[in-house]
C-alpha positions in Angstrom: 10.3 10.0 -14.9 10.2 6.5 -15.3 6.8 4.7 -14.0 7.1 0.8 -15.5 8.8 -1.5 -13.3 12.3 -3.0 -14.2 11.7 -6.4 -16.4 14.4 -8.0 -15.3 13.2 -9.0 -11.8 12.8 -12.4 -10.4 9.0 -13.0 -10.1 6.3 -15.0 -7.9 3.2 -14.8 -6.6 5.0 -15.3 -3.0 6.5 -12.4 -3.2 2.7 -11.2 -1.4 3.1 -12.2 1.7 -0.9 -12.9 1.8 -0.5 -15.5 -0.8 2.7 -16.7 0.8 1.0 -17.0 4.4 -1.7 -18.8 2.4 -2.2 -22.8 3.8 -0.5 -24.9 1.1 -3.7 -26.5 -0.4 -5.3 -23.2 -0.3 -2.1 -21.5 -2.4 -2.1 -24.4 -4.8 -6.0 -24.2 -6.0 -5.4 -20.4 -6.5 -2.5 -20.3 -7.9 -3.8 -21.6 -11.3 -6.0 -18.9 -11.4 -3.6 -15.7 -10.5 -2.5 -13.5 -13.3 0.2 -11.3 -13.2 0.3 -7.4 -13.9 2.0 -4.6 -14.3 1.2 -2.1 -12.1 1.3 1.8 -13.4 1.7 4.6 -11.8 -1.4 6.7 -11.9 -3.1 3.7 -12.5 -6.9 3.3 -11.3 -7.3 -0.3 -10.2 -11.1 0.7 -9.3 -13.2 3.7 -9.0 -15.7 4.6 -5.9 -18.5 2.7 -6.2 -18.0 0.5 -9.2 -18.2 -3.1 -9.6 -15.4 -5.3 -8.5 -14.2 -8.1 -9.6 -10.9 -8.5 -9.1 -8.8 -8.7 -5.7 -5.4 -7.3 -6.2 -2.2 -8.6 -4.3 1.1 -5.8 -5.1 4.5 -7.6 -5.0 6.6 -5.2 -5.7 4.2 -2.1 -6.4 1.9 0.0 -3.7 -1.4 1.0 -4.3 -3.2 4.0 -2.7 -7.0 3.7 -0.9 -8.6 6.7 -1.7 -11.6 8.6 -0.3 -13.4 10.7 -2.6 -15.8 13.4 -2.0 -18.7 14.3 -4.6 -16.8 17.5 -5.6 -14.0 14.4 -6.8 -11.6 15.6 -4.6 -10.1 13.1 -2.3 -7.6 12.0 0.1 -5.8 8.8 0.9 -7.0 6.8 3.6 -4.7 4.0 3.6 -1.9 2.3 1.4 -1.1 -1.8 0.2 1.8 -2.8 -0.9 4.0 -6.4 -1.0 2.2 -7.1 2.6 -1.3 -7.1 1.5 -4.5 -7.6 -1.2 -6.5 -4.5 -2.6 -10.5 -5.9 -2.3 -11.0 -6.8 1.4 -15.1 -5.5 0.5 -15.7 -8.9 -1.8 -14.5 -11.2 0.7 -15.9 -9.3 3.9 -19.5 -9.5 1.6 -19.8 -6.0 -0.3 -19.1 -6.3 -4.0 -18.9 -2.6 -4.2 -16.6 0.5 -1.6 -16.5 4.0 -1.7 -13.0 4.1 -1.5 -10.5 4.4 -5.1 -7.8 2.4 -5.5 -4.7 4.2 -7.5 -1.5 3.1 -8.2 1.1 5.1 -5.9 4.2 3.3 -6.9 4.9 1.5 -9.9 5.5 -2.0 -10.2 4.2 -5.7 -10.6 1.4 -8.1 -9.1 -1.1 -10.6 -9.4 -4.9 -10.2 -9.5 -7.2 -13.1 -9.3 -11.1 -13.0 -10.2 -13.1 -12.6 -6.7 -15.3 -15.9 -7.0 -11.7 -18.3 -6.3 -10.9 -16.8 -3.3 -14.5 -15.9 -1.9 -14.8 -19.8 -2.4 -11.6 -20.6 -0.2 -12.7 -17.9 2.8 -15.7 -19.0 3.0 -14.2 -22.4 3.8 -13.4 -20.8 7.0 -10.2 -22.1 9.0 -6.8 -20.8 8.6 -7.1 -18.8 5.5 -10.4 -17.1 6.3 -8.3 -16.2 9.8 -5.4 -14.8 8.1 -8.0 -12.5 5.6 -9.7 -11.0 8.5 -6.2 -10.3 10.3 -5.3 -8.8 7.8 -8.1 -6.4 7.7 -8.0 -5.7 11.2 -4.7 -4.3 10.7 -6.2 -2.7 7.5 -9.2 -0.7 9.4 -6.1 0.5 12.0 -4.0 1.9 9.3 -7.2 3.5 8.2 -8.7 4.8 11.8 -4.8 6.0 12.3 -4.7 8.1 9.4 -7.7 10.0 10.1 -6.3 10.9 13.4 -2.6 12.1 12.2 -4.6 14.4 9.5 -6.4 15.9 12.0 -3.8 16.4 14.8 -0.3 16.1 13.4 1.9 18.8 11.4 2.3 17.9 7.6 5.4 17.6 8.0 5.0 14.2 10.7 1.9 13.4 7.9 4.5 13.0 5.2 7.0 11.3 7.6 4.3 8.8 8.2 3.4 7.9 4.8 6.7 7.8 3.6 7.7 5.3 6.2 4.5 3.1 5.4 5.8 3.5 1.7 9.1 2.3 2.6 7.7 -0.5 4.3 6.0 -1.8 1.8 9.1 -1.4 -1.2 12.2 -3.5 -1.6 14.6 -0.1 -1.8 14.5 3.2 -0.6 13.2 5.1 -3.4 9.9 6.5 -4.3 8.7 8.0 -7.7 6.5 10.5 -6.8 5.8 13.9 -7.9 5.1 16.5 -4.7 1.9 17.7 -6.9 0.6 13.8 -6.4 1.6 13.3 -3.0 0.1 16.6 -2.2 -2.9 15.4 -3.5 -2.9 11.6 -2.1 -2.7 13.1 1.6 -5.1 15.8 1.0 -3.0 19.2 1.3 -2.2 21.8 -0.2 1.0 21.7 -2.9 2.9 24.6 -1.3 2.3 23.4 2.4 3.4 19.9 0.8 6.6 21.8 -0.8 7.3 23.3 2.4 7.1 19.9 4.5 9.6 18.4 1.7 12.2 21.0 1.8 12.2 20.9 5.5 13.0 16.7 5.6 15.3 17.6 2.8 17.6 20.5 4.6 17.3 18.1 7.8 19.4 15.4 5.6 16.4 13.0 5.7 15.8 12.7 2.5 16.8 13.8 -0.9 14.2 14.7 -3.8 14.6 15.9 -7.4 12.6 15.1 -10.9 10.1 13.4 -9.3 11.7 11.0 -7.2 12.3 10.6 -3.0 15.5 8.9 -2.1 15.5 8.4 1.7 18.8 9.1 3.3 18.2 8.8 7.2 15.9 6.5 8.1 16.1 6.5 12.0 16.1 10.7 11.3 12.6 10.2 9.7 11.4 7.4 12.9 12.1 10.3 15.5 10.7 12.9 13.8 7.4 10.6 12.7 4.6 11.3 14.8 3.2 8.4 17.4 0.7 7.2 13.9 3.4 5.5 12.5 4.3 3.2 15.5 0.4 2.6 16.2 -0.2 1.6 12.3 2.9 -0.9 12.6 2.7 -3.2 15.6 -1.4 -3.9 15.0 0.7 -4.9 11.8 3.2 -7.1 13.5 0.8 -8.1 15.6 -1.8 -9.4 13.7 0.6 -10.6 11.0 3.4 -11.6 12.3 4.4 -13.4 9.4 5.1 -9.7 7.5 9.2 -8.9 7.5 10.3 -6.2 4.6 10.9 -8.1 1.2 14.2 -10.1 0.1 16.1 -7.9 -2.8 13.9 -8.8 -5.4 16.2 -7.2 -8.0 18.7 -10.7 -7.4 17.3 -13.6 -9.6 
């Protein structure tokens, strides 16, 4: 299974619609200071608990928010991708979460050291506005996803996080293992097998070697449960700016 992200995509820092929604004077003083990266699957951008130093702003990748137990299991509690930054805790004044961040889906994205952007919220004005939008609609997706684990099937849990997923990717693939995805929404593998064959024999969705290609789209937004909706107009409404990415394979 492939897990590094095509090289020959077209590539800017504005392909985040955080840093794209950032005032122009803001954007340029950062920019300077953004370094991109490859982003691999399986990747742990931070652990529970440890120092961070780095926000983290996906373009073409998605990144998983993890909750992790002292046993070291753990189970996802929300997901970033092209429409967001990974470090909300150093700007909102923690340095530290208990939360790991894991690559879900491979691809690219630029990371800039804490200190340049904790200099421009604290400016206060339009940026600082559009950061704590943004985590608004961050703390939804998360308060969302504990209700759908507790009170939906698995089967409208994986409908949900595969349209988040989709959501946040320029095509309609994922490369995913049902072992990992088991294990990123907290289930057991054969209740996660069973909740994959079913959106498979329903047409949704087709997956072999590791890799979900979604067939139906409107077939997976009936079926999702009401989660899905709930996590995506706070979304639109609080960032209204977020529409799903140009065809970043086209230089």
């Amino acid at each position: 299974m492939n897990t590094t992200p095509p090289s020959h995509i077209s590539r800017s820092p504005r392909q985040n619609h955080i840093l794209a929604a950032l005032p122009t004077a803001t954007y340029e003083r950062v920019l300077p200071a953004l370094e991109e990266i490859i982003l691999e699957l399986g990747q742990v951008i931070y652990e529970s608990g440890g120092q961070q130093d780095y926000l983290f702003f996906p373009t073409t990748g998605i990144v998983s928010l993890l909750y992790v137990m002292e046993d070291e299991s753990s189970a996802e509690i929300a997901i970033v991708g092209f429409e967001g930054v990974v470090g909300v805790a150093l700007f909102m004044g923690g340095e530290t979460t208990p939360s790991r961040a894991v690559v879900q889906c491979a691809g690219r994205g630029y990371k800039l050291k804490a200190h340049f952007l904790k200099v421009e919220f604290d400016r206060g004005g339009a940026a600082q506005h559009l950061l704590l939008r943004y985590t608004q609609a961050l703390i939804t997706q998360m308060s969302q996803t504990v209700v759908c684990n507790r009170y939906h099937t698995i089967d409208q849990q994986f409908c949900r996080w595969l349209l988040l997923s989709l959501d946040r990717l320029p095509a309609a693939e994922l490369a995913m293992t049902e072992g990992l995805i088991a294990n990123m929404l907290g289930l057991r593998h054969d209740g996660m097998t069973d909740a994959i064959d079913l959106l498979q024999s329903a047409g949704m969705i087709h997956y072999k070697a590791g890799k979900i290609t979604v067939l139906d789209r409107p077939k997976l937004e009936v079926r999702v449960c009401e989660c899905y909706a709930v996590v995506k107009r706070e979304y639109d409404r609080l960032l209204p700016f977020v529409k799903r990415p140009l065809d970043v394979s086209r230089s």
